[in-house]
Every structure is written in C-alpha cells, then in structure tokens.
KOLNUDO-611708 format. One line per 5 residues: number of its first residue (from 1); their letters; for each residue x, y, z of N, C-alpha, C. Coordinates in Angstrom, 3 decimals, m for minus. Layout:
// KOLNUDO-611708
NUM = a = X/Y/Z/X/Y/Z/X/Y/Z | ...
This chain:
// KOLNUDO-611708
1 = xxxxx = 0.848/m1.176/0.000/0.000/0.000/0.000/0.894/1.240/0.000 | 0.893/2.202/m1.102/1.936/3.361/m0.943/0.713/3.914/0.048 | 2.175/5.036/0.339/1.527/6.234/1.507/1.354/7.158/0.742 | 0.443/8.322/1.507/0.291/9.609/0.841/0.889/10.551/1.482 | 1.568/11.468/1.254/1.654/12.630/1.568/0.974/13.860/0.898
6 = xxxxx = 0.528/14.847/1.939/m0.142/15.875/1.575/0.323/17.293/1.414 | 0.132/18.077/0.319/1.128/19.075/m0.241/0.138/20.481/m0.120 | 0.376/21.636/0.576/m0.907/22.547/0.592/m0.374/22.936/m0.854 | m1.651/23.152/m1.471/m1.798/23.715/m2.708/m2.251/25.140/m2.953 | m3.380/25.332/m2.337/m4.638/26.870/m2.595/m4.726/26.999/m1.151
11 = xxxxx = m5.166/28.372/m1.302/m6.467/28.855/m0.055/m7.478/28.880/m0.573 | m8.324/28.373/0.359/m9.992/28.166/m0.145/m10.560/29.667/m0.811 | m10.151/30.592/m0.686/m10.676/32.126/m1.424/m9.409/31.981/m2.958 | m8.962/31.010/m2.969/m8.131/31.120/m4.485/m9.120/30.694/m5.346 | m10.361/29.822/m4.771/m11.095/29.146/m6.240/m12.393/29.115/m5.615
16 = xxxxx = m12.954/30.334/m6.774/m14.355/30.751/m6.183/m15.735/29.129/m6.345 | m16.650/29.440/m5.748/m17.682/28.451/m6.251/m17.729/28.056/m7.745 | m17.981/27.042/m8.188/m18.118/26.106/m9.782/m16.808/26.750/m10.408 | m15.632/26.578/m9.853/m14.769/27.003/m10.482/m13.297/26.116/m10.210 | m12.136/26.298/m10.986/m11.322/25.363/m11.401/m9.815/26.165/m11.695
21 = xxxxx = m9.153/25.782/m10.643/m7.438/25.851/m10.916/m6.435/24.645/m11.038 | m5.384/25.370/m11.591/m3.944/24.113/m11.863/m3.140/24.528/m10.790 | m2.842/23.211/m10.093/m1.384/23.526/m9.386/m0.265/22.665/m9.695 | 0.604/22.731/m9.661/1.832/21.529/m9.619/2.256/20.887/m8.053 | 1.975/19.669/m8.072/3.229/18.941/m6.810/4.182/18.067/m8.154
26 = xxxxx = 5.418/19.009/m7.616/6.384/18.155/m8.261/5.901/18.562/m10.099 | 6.146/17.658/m10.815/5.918/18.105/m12.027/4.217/17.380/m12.411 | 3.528/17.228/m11.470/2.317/16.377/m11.891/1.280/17.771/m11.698 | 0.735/17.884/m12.851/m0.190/18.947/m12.584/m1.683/18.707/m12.362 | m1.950/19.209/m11.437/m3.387/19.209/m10.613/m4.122/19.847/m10.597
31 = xxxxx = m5.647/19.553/m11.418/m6.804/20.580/m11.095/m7.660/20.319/m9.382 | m7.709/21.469/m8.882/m8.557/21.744/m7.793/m9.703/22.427/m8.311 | m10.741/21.186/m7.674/m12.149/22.204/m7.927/m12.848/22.919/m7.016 | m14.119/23.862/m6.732/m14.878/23.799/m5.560/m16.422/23.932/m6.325 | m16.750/22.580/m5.796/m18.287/22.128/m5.991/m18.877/22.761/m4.622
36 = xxxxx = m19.522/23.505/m4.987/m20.786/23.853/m3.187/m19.897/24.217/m2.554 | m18.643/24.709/m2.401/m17.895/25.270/m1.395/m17.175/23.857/m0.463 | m17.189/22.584/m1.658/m16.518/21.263/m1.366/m15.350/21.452/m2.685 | m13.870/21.055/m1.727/m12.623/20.950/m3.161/m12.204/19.644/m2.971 | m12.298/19.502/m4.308/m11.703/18.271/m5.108/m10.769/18.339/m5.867
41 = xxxxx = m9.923/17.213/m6.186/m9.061/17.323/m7.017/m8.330/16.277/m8.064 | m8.090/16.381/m9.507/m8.168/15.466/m10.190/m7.285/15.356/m10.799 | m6.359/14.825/m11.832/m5.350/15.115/m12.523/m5.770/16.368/m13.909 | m4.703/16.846/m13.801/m5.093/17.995/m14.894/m5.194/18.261/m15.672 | m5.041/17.140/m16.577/m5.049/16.826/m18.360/m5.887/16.006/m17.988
46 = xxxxx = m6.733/16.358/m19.491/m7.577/15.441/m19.962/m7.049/14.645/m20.741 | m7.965/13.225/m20.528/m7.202/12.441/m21.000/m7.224/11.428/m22.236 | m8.197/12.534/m22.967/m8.072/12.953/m24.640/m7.355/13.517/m25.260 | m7.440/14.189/m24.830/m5.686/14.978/m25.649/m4.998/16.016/m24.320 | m4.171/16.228/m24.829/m3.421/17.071/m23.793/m3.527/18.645/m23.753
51 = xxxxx = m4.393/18.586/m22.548/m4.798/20.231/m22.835/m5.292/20.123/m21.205 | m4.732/21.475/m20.868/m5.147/21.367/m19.156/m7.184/21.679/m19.177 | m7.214/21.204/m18.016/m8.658/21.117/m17.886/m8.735/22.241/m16.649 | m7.963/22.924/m16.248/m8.184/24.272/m15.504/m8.777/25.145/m16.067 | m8.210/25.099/m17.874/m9.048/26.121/m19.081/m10.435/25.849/m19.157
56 = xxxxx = m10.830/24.511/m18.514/m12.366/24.037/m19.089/m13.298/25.148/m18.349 | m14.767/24.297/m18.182/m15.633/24.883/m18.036/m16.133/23.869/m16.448 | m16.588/24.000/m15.192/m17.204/23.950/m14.452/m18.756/23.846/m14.452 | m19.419/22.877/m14.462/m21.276/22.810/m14.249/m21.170/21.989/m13.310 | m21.864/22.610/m12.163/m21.907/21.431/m11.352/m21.043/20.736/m10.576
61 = xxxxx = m21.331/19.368/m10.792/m19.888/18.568/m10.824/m19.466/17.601/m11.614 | m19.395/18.287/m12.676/m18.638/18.176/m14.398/m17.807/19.001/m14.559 | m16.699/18.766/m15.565/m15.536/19.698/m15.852/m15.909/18.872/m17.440 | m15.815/20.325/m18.361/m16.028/20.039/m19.375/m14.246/20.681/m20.072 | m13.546/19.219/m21.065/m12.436/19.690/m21.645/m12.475/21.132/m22.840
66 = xxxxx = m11.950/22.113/m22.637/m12.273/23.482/m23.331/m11.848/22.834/m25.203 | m11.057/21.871/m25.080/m10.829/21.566/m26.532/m12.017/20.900/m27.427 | m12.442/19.538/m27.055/m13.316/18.562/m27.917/m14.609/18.347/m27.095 | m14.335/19.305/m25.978/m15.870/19.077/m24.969/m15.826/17.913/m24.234 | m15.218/17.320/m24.010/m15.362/15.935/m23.211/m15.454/16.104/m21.806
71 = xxxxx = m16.498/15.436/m20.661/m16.460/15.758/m19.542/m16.589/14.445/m18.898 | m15.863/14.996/m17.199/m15.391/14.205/m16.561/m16.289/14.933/m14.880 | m16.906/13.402/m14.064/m17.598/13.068/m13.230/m16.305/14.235/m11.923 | m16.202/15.303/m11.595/m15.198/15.858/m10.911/m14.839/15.052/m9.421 | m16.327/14.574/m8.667/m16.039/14.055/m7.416/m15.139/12.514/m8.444
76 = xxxxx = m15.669/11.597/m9.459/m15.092/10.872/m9.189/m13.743/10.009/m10.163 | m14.043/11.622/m11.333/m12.913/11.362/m12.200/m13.720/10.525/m13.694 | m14.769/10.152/m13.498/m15.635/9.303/m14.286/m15.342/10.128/m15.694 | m14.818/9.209/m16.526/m14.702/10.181/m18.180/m16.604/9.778/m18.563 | m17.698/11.000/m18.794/m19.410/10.798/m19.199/m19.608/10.958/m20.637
81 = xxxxx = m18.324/11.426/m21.711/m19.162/11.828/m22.606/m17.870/11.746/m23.460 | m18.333/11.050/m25.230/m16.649/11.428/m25.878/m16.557/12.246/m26.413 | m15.622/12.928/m26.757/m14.547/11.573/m26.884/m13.402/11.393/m25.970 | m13.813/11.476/m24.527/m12.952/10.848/m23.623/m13.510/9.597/m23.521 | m12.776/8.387/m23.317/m13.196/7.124/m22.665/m12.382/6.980/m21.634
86 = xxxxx = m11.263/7.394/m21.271/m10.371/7.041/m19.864/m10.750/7.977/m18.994 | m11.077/7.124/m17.831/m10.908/8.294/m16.129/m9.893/8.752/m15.823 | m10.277/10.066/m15.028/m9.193/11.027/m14.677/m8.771/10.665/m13.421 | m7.265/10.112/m13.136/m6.838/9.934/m11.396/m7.738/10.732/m10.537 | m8.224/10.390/m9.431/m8.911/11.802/m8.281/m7.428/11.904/m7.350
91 = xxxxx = m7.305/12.326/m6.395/m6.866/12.358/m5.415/m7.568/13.074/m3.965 | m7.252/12.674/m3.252/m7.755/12.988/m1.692/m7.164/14.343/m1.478 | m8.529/15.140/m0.800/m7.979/16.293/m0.747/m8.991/17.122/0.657 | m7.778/17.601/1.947/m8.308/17.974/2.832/m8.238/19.354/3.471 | m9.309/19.638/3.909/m8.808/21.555/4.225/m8.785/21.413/5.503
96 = xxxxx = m7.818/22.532/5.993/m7.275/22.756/7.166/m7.621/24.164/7.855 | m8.380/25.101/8.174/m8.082/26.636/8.059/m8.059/27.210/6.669 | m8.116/27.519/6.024/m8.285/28.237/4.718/m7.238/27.466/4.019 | m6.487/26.509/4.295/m5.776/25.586/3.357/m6.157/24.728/2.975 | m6.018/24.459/1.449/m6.150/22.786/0.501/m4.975/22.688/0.359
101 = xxxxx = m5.022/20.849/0.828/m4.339/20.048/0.345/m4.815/18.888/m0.067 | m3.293/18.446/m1.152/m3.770/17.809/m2.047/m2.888/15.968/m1.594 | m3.777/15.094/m1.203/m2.721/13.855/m1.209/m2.204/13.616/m2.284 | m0.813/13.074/m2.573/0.311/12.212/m3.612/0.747/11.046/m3.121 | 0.873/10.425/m4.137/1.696/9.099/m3.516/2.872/9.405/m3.373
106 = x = 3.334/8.765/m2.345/5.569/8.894/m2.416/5.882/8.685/m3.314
C-alpha cells in the first residue's frame, strides 16, 4: 500500500464556487475544484488529448475539456461523454483553516 503525503496547494478564497485551478506537486499537474464550497481534485489533463482542464468549463460537478468538450464526473474522475473514454486519477484532498491540500503518492 503506498503512503500519501499531503502538499498545501490553494487557499480556499483562491477558487471561487463552480470554479477550477492548476497547481503543480512536483511536475504532476493538478486541477482543484470547488463544488458547493466542497474541493476536489483530479489530474489535470484530460485524458483525450493534452490540454489542461483548468481552461475548461465547471457545471456542477462536471468539468467540461475546453478543446473537444469531453467531460469528466469531478467528485469521481468518471470520463461521461466522448470523446474521452479514460478516467481522470482523483486524489484525496483535505482543508485545514483556509488551506487545501492535495494527497500524492511517495
């Protein structure tokens, strides 16, 4: 079982309601979302083509890819519509005081 370690990423006032940023741990880039004033977080390319999904669009809790439209389930990474067919990694992600963080594996 790898371990996780957790990396603060945002402050919860960095990413308003139905809305979507990139961060980096390390060179792996990470979208953080906030659904309802709940953050999540997923890998940051879509994984149709390579294009960050921070550019996309937010409904809900869908992230739609800004290139070919393809959207992905945000709580659970679920690729709903093509032309994505692969899921997006999630990762665990916990707030502390106005901090997100994001779990990684070692």
């Amino acid at each position: 079982m790898s371990e996780i370690e957790y990396h603060a990423v945002a402050k919860t006032d960095d990413i308003p309601e139905e809305d979507v940023i990139a961060v980096f741990v390390g060179e792996e880039e990470i979208a953080i979302y906030n659904v309802e004033g709940e953050f999540f977080a997923t890998h940051g390319i879509c994984t149709h083509e390579d294009v960050g999904l921070a550019d996309g669009f937010v409904e809900g809790d869908l992230i739609e890819c800004p290139l070919h439209s393809a959207c992905f389930e945000i709580k659970t990474g679920k690729a709903v519509n093509p032309p994505a067919e692969v899921d997006l990694k999630t990762y665990p992600v916990k707030v502390e005081g106005d901090t997100i963080y994001v779990g990684v594996e070692k």
